[in-house]
N, C-alpha and C positions, 0 to 999 in steps of 0.2 A: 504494500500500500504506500502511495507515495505520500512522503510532508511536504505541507508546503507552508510556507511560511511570509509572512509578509511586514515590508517595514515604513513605517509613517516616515514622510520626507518632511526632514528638519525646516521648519520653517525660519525662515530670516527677517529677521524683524534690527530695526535701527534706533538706538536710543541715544541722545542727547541733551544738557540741559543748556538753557540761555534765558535770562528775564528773570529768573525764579519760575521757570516752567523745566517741566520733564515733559519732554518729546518721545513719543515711540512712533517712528514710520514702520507700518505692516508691508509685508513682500509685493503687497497690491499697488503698493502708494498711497494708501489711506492714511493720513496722520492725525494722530490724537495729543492730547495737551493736559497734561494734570500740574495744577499751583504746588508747587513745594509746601506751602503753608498746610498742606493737606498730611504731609510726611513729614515731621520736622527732621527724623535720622538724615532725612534723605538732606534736608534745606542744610545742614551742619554739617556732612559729612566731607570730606575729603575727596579729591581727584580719584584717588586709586580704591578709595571704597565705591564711590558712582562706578568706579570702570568693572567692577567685580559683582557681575551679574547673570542669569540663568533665564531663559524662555522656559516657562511651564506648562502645564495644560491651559491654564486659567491666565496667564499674562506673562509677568517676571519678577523673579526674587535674586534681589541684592543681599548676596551670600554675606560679605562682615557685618552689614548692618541687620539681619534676618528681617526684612522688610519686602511684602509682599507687593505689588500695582495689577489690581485687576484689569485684562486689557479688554478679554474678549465680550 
């Protein structure tokens, strides 16, 4: 009997902050806009903690700060 197997294609999604906004562009070109003021870890954190991030089912989590953004 054969297996077969199958594997979800990694979505690429783009994040960036400017203004005191978090930018996430979706693989479509859809861009969405959440106020820092919403996250303060996020508004006080560091260069290399915003850069230290994960796409998950539900959006993306900023691994040092354990700090979830719902995208979807």
């Amino acid at each position: 009997m054969p297996l077969f197997s199958s594997r979800k294609e990694e979505k690429k999604i783009k994040v960036t902050f400017a203004n005191g906004l978090l930018f996430v562009e979706k693989a479509d070109g859809k861009q969405q806009a959440f106020p820092l003021e919403w996250f303060p870890k996020l508004l006080n954190a560091t260069d290399e903690e915003r850069e230290d991030w994960k796409q998950t089912d539900k959006g993306i989590h900023f691994n040092q700060l354990d700090v979830d953004v719902a995208t979807s």
